[in-house]
N, C-alpha and C positions, 0 to 999 in steps of 0.2 A: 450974601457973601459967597465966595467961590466955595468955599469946602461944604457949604451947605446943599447948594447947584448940583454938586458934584456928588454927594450923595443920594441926592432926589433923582437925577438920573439912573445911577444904581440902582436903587429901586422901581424904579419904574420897569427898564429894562428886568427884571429880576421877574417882575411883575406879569412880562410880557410873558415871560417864559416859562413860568407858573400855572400863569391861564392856559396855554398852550396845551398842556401835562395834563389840567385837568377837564378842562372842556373835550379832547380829540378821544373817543371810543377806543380807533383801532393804535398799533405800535407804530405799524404803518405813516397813517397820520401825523402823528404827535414828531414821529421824528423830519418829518418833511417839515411842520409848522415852525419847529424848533430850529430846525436848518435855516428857514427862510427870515426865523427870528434874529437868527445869531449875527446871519450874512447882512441883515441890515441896519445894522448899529454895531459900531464900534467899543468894543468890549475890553477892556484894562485886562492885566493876567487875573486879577482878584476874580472879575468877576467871570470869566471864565472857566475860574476852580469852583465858584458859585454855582453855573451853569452844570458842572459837571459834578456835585455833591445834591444838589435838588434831584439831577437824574438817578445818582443811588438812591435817594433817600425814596423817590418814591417809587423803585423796581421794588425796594427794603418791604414797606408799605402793601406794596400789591400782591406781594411775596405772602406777606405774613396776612392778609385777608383772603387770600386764596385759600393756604393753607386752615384758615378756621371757617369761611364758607359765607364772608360777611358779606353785604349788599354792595357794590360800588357807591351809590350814593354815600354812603360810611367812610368811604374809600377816599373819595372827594372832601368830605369833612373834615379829613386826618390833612389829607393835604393841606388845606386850607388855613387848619390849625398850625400845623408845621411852618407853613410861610407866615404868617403873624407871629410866630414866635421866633422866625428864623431874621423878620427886620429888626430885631432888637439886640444882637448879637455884634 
């Protein structure tokens, strides 16, 4: 069914841009991956607020493990969690 399609796509894209975040080390990186993500799929306004609330949430994230001195690997888990929780929403 289309509305089903239609949000599997969402996700996926979502997806892309997720792994993007958590796989690239440097700022640098991540945002050129994320750039190259966005430019090649066509993205609805939703999920463009999508695109740009996953970006706070894991500055939020990196923020607040900086600040307590946690492992990135940690860092990546929360993400990860965060995006499993955030396809249910």
């Amino acid at each position: 069914d289309i509305h089903r399609q239609t949000r599997n796509r969402r996700l996926m894209n979502i997806n892309m841009i997720l792994r993007c975040l958590v796989q690239n080390p440097t700022e640098d990186a991540k945002l050129t991956q994320c750039n190259d993500v966005v430019s090649s799929v066509n993205l609805t306004r939703d999920e463009m607020f999508s695109v740009a609330l996953i970006h706070i949430l894991h500055d939020v994230v990196l923020q607040i493990l900086t600040n307590t001195r946690q492992l990135r690997g940690q860092m990546d888990m929360i993400l990860v969690s965060l995006a499993s929780d955030y396809r249910y929403l």
